[in-house]
Structure formats: C-alpha cells, structure tokens
C-alpha positions as a Markdown table, in Angstrom:
| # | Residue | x | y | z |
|---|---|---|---|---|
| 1 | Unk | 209.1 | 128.4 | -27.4 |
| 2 | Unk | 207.1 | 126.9 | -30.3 |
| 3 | Unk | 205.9 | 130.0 | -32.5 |
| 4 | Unk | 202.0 | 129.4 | -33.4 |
| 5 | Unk | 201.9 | 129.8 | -36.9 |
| 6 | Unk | 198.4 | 131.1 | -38.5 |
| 7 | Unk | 197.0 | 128.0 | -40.9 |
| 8 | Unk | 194.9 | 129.2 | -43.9 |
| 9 | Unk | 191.8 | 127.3 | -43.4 |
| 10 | Unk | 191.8 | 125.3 | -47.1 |
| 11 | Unk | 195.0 | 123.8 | -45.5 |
| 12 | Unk | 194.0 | 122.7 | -42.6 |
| 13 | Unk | 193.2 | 118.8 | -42.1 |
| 14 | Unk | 191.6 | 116.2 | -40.0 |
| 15 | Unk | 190.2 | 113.1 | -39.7 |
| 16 | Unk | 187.0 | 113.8 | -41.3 |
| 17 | Unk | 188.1 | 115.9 | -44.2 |
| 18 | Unk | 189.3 | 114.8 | -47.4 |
| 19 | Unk | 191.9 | 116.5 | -49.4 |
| 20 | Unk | 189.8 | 115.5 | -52.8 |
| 21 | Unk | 185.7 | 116.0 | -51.8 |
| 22 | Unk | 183.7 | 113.9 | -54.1 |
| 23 | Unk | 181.1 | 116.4 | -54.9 |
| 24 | Unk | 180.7 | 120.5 | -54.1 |
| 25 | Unk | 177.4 | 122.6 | -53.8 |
| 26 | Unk | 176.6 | 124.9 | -55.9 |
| 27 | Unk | 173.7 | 127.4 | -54.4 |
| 28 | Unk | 172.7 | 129.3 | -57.5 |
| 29 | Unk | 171.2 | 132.8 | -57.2 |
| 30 | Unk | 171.5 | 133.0 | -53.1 |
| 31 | Unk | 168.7 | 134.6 | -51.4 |
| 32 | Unk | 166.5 | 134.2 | -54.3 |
| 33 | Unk | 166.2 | 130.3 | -53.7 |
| 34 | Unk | 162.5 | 129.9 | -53.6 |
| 35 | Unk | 161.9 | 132.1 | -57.0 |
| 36 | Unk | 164.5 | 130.4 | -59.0 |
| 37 | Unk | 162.3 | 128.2 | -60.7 |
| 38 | Unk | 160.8 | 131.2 | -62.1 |
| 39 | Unk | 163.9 | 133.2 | -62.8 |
| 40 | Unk | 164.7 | 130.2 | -65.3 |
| 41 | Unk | 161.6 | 130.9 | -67.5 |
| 42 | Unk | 162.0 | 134.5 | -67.2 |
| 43 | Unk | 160.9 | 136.3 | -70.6 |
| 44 | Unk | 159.1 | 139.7 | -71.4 |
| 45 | Unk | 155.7 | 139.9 | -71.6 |
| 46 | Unk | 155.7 | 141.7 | -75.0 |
| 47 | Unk | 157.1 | 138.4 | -76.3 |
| 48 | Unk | 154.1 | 136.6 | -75.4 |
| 49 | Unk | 152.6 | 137.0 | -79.0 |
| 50 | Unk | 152.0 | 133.8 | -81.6 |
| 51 | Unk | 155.2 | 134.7 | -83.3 |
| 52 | Unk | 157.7 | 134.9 | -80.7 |
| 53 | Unk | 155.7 | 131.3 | -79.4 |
| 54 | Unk | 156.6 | 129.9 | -82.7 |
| 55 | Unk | 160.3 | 131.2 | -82.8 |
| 56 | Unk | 160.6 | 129.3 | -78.9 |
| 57 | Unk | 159.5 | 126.2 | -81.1 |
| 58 | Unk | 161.8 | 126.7 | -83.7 |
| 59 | Unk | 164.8 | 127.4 | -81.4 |
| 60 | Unk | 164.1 | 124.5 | -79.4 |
| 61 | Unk | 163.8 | 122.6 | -82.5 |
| 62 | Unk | 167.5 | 123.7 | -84.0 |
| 63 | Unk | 168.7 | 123.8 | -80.5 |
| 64 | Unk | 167.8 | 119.4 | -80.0 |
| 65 | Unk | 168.7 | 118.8 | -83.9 |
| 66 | Unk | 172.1 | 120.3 | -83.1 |
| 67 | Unk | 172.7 | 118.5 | -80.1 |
| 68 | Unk | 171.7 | 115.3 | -81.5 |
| 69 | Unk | 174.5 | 115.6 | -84.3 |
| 70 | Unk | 177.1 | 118.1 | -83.7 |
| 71 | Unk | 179.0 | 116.4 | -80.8 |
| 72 | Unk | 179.6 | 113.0 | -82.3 |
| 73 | Unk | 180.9 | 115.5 | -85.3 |
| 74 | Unk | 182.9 | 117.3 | -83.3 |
| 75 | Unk | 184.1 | 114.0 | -81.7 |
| 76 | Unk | 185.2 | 112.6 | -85.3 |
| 77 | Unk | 187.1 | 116.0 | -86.3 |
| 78 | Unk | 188.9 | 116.3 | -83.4 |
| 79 | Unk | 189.6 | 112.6 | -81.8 |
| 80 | Unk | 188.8 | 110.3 | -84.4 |
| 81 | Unk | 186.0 | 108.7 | -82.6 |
| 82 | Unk | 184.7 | 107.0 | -85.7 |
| 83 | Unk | 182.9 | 104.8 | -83.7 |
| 84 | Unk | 179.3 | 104.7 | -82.3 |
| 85 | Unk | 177.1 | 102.4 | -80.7 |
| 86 | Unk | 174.2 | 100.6 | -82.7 |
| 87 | Unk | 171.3 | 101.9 | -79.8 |
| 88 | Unk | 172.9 | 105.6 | -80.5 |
| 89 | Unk | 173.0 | 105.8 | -83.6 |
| 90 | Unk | 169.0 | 104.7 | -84.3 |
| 91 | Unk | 168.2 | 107.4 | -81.5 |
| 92 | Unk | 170.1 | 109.7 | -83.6 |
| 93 | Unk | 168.7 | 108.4 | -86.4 |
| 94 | Unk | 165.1 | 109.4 | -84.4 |
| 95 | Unk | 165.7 | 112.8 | -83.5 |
| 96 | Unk | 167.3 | 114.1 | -87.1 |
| 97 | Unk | 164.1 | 112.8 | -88.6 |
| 98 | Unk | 161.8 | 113.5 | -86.1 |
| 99 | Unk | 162.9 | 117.0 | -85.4 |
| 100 | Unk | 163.6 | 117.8 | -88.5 |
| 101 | Unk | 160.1 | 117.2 | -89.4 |
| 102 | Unk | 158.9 | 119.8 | -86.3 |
| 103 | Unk | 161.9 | 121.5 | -88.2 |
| 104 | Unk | 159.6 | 121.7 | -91.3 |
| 105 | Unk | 156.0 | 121.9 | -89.6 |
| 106 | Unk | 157.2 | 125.3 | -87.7 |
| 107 | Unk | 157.4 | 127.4 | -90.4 |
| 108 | Unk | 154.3 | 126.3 | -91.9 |
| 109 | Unk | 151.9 | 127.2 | -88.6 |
| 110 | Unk | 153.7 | 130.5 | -88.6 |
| 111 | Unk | 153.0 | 131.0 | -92.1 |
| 112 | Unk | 149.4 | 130.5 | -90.7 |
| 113 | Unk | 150.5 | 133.1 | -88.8 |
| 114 | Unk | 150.9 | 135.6 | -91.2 |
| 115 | Unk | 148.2 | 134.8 | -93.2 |
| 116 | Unk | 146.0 | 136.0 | -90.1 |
| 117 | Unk | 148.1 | 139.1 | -88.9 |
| 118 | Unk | 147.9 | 140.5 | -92.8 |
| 119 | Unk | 144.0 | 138.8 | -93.8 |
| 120 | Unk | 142.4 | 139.5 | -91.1 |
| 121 | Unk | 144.2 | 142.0 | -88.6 |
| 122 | Unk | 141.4 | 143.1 | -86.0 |
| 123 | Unk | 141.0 | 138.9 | -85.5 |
| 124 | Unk | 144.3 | 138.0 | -85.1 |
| 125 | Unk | 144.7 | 138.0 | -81.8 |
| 126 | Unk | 141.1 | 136.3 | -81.2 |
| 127 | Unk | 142.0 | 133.8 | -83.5 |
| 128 | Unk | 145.9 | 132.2 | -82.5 |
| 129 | Unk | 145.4 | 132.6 | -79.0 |
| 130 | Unk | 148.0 | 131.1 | -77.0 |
| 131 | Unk | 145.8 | 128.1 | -76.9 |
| 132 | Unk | 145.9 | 127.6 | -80.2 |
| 133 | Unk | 149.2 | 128.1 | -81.1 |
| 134 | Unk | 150.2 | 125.7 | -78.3 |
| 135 | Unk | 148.0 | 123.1 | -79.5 |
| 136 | Unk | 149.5 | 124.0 | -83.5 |
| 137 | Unk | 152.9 | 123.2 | -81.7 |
| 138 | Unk | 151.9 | 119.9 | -79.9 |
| 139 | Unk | 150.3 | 119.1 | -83.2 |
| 140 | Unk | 153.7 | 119.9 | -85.1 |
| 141 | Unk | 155.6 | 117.7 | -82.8 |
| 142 | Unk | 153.4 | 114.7 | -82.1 |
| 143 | Unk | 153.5 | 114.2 | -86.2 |
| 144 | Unk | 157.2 | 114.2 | -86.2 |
| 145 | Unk | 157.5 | 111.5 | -83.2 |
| 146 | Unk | 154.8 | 109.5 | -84.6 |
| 147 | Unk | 155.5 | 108.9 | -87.9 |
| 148 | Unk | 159.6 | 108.7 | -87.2 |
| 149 | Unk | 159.3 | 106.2 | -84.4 |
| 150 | Unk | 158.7 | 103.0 | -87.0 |
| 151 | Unk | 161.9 | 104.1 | -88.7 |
| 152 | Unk | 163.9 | 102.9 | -85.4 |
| 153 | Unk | 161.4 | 100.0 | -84.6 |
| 154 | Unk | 161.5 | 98.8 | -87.8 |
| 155 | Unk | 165.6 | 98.7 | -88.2 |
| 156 | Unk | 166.0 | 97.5 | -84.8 |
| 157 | Unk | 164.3 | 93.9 | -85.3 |
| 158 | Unk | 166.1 | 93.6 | -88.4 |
| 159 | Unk | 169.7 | 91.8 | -89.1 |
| 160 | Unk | 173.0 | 94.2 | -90.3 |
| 161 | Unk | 175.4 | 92.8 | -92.8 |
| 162 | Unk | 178.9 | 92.2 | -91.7 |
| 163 | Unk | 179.9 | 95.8 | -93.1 |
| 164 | Unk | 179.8 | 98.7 | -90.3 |
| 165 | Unk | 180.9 | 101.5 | -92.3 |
| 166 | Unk | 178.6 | 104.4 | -92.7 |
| 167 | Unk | 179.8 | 107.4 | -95.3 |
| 168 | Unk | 178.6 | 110.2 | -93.3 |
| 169 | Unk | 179.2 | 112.0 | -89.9 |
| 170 | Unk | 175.9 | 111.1 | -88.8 |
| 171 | Unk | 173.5 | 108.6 | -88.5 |
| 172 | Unk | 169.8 | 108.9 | -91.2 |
| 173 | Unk | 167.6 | 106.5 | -92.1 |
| 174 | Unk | 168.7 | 106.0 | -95.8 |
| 175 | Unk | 172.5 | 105.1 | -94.4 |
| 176 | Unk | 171.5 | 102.7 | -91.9 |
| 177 | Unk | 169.3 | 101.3 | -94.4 |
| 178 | Unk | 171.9 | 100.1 | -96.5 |
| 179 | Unk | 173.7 | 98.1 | -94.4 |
| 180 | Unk | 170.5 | 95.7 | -93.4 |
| 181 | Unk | 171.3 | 92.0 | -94.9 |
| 182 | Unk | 167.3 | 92.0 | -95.8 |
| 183 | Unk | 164.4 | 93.5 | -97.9 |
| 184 | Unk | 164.3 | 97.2 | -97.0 |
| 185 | Unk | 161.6 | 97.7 | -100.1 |
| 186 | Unk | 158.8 | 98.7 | -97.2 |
| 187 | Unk | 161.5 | 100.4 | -94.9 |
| 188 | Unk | 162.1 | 102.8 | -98.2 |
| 189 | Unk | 158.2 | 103.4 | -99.5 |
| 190 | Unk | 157.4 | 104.1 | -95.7 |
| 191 | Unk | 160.5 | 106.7 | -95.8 |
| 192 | Unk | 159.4 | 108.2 | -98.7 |
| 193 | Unk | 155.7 | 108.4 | -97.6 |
| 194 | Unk | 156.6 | 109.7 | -94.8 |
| 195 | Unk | 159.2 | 112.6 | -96.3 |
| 196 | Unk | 156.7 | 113.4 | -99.2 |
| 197 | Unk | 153.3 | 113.5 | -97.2 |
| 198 | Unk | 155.5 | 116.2 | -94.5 |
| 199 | Unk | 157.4 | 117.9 | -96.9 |
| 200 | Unk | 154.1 | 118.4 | -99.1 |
| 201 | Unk | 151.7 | 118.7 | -96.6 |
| 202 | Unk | 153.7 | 121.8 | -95.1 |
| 203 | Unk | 155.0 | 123.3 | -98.5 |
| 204 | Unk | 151.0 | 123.2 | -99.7 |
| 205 | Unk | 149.9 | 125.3 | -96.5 |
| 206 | Unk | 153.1 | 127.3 | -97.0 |
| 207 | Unk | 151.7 | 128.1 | -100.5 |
| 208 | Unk | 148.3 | 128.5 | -100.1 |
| 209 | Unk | 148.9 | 130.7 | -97.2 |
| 210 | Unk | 151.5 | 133.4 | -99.4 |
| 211 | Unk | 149.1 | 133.1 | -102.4 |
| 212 | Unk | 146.4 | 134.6 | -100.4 |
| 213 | Unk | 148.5 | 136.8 | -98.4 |
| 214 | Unk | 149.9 | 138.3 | -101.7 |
| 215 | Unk | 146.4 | 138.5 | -103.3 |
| 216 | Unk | 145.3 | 140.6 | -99.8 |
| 217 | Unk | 148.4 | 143.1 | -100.1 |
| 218 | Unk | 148.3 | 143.9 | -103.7 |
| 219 | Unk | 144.6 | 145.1 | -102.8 |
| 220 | Unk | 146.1 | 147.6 | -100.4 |
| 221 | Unk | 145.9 | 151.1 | -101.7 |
| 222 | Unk | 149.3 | 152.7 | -101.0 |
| 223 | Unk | 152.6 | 151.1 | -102.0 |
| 224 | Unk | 153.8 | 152.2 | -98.5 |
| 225 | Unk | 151.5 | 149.7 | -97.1 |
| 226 | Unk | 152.2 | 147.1 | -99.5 |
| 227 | Unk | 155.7 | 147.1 | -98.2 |
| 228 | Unk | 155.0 | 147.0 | -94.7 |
| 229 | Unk | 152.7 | 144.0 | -95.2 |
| 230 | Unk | 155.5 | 142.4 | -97.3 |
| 231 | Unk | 158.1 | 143.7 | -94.5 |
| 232 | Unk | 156.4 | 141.5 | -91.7 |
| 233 | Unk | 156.9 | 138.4 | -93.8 |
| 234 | Unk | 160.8 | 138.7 | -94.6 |
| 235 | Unk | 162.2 | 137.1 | -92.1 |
| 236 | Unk | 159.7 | 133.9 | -92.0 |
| 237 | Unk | 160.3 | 133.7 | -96.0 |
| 238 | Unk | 164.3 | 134.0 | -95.1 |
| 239 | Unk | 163.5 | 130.5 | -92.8 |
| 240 | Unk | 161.8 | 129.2 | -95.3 |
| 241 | Unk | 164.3 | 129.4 | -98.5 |
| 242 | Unk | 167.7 | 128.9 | -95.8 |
| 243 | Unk | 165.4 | 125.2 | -94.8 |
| 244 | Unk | 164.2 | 123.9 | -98.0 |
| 245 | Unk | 167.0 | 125.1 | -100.1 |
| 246 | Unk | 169.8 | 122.5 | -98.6 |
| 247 | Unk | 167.1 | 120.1 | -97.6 |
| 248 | Unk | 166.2 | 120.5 | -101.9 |
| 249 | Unk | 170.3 | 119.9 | -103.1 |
| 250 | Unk | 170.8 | 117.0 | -100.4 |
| 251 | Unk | 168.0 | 115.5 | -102.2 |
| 252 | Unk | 168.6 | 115.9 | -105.5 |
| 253 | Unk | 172.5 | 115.0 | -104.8 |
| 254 | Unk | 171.3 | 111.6 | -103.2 |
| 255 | Unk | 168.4 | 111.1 | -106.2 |
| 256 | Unk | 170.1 | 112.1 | -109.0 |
| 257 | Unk | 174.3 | 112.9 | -108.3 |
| 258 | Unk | 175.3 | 109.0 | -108.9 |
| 259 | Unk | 178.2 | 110.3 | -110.5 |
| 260 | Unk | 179.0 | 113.4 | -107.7 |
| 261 | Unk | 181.9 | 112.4 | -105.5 |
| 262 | Unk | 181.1 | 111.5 | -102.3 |
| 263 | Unk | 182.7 | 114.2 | -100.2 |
| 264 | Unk | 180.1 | 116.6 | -102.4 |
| 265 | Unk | 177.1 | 114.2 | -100.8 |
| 266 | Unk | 178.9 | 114.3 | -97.0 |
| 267 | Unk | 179.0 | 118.3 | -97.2 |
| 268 | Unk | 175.5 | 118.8 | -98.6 |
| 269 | Unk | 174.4 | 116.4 | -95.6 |
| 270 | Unk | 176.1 | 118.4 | -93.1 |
| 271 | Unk | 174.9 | 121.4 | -94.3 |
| 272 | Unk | 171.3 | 120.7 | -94.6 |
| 273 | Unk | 171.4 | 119.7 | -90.8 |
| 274 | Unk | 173.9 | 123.1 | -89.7 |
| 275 | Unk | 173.2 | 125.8 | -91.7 |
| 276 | Unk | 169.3 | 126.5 | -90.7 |
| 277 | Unk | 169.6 | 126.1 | -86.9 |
| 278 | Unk | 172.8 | 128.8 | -87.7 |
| 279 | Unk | 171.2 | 131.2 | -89.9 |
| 280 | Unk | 167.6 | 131.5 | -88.1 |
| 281 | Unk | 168.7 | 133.4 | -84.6 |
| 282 | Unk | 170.4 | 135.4 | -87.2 |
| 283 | Unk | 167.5 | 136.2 | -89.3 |
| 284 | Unk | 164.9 | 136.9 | -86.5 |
| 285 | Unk | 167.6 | 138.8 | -84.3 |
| 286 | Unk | 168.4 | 140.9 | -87.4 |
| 287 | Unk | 164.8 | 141.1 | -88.7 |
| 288 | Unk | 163.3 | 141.6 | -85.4 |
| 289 | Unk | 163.0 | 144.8 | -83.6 |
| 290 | Unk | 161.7 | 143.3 | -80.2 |
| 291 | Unk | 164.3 | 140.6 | -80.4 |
| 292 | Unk | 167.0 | 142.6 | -81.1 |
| 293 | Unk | 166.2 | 145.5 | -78.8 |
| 294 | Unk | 166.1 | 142.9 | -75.5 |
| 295 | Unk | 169.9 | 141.5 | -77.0 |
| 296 | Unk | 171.2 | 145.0 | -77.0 |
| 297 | Unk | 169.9 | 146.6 | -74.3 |
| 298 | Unk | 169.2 | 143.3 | -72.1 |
| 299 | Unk | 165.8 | 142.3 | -69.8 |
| 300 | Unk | 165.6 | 145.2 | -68.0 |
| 301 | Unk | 165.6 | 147.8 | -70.5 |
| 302 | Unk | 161.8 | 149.0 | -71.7 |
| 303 | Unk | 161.5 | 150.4 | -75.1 |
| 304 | Unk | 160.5 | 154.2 | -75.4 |
C-alpha cells in the first residue's frame, strides 16, 4: 500500500498557484480596519498647542529636506552613483531651496510665538488659535514654493555647457548655475533677492520679537521669574543659532574662502543641510517636558 504522507500546505501545488506570487496583502491593524485612517494621525490632545503645531512644521520640514538630499548622498558614498538626471537634480534643486526657506520662516512664527506666551500671557491662547497658526504655516510655505519655483523654470529653458561635473553631493542653485553656457547675471540678483529678503525678513521678526521679549522679562520682579520666562525660550533659541550658524559659514566660505580648499566648501555644504534636521528632535525632546514624557512613557501613559 501507498502510505499518505501529510503535505504542509506552503508546499502544496496546482494549476492555479504560482510558486513566486507577484504581489501579497498586507491587512494592517486587523479588526481596526475602518479606524485606521485615524490611528495614523493619532497624537495627544495636550499637544494641540501653537508650539507643538510649529514643531509638526518644522519636523516635516527637516523630515522632506532630508529626504530630498540624503539618499543620492548615501548613493555616492556607498555605490559611486555619481550620476543624476538633469529633471532630478532641478527638483532637488527646488526642494533644498524651497524648504529650506519654510526651514528659516518656522522659527520665526514661533518666535511670534513666544513673544505672545511671555507679552501677553492671559491672550495667548485667544490670539494663535489654531487658525492662525495654520494660516502662519501655509503663509511660511506658500513663500518658499513661490519664490523658489523661477529658480527651476528659469534654468530649465536655458542651455548647459559641455561640462557635467558639479563639486558637491547635491544639487543648489549657485552649482547648477555655473554650468549654464549663458548670462546668469538675473538668475544670480534674483537668487540673491530672494536669499536676502527671506533670510532678513525672518531674522528682523526674529529680532524684534527677543528685543521685546527681553525688555518684558527684565521688568519682572523676581529673578525666579526672569528665568522661567527665559527657560521657555531655550530651546527655540537652540534652533535658531544650530540653523543660522552653518547656513552663516557656508556663506561666508562661498563669499569670501576663494582660497579654502574645496573639500572645506563640500563639508560646510553638507552640514548646513544635516546638522539642523539632526540636532532639533534633539533639542525639543531634551528641552521639552511633554515631548519627552510621551517618548519615555509612550501614548498611553498620562502625566500625574
């Protein structure tokens, strides 16, 4: 007699089945399939202040200027993929500039920010409602894709010189520049207008908003309070010096260092674009006591 052997199902074939499926189903959280679009917006209602709005901005800020740059880097260090297409690089060459001028603009609405919690405390929350920190954010990033989206129009209808060689692991708008066989004299002045009037705009608000904030806690009477005013501010002043401070040595390497070796330009480039999406999770997981109870004790854990 013929013994009937028992077949484990994943070996068992036919007609219909293929040993190599071209696709497999993934169900996600099963039994919860009608809530999960909720589950993936998930946060804590006691985040749902105009800070922690402008730290979702900022993160989703360093989290697209990192993806727009940090693969193809990753790419050249590892496989020597030296190569990238001309469409490619002008969208990276968009979302560098663009985002890094949302990059810039964040800090400066949440300066705003504490300028209202520390001037004018009982009207804070009547004042940045979540409407109008919303509307500071769409304001933020409308200015960054409107005034970057010429840069790519502009070098796109223009004609490159036979040289293909940018010095860089990215693609900016100052690099692609020079290798245009043409006039780039209004390509530059609109570059600089546009880095200038950004830049300035934002650093002025910055100013402006610290000079009255420091006027309004010097008046407090107690030293204790003085600190805690200047205590809620750390962190967004952190931000501030770990954005502007590469962002201020890549420019005056590219202005001024004619005579700095190159590899000194390439690193000051990468850094400027690495080291403030790195640092600012850091900074307001550190600094923050809402953030960092949530990371330690996770969603479902309620502060005493």
């Amino acid at each position: 007699m013929i013994k009937e052997h028992n077949i484990h199902p994943c070996m068992s074939t036919s007609r219909n089945s293929s040993a190599h499926p071209m696709s497999f189903i993934l169900l996600g959280i099963t039994d919860l399939e009608n809530f999960q679009s909720w589950i993936a917006f998930l946060t804590d209602n006691t985040l749902h202040e105009p800070m922690y709005l402008f730290l979702a901005m900022l993160a989703t800020s360093d989290l697209i200027l990192s993806s727009s740059t940090q693969p193809k880097m990753l790419a050249i260090l590892w496989s020597h993929a030296n190569e990238i297409e001309i469409h490619a690089c002008l969208i990276q060459v968009f979302f560098i500039h663009a985002f890094a001028s949302v990059e810039s603009g964040v800090p400066m609405a949440m300066a705003l920010d504490c300028y209202v919690a520390i001037c004018s405390p009982l009207r804070h929350s009547s004042i940045l409602t979540t409407t109008v920190v919303v509307k500071l954010g769409v304001a933020v990033m409308l200015r960054g894709l409107l005034l970057v989206s010429p840069f790519c129009l502009m070098i796109s209808r223009m004609p490159f010189c036979p040289n293909r060689v940018i010095p860089q692991s990215y693609c900016e708008h100052m690099a692609v520049l020079k290798l245009l066989c043409t006039d780039t004299r209004v390509n530059r002045a609109y570059g600089l207008f546009v880095a200038f009037s950004v830049v300035g705009f934002d650093i002025l608000v910055i100013s402006v908003s610290y000079v009255m904030i420091l006027r309004a806690v010097l008046q407090l009477p107690s030293g204790e309070a003085r600190f805690k005013a200047f205590g809620t501010c750390t962190s967004h002043i952190c931000v501030i010096l770990a954005l502007y401070i590469p962002a201020l040595f890549t420019f005056l390497t590219h202005r001024f260092g004619h005579h700095v070796p190159r590899v000194v330009h390439i690193m000051f480039a990468n850094v400027y674009l690495l080291v403030p999406p790195m640092l600012n999770p850091i900074i307001y997981g550190v600094r923050t006591k809402q953030i960092r109870n949530r990371v330690m004790c996770g969603w479902f854990v309620k502060d005493p």
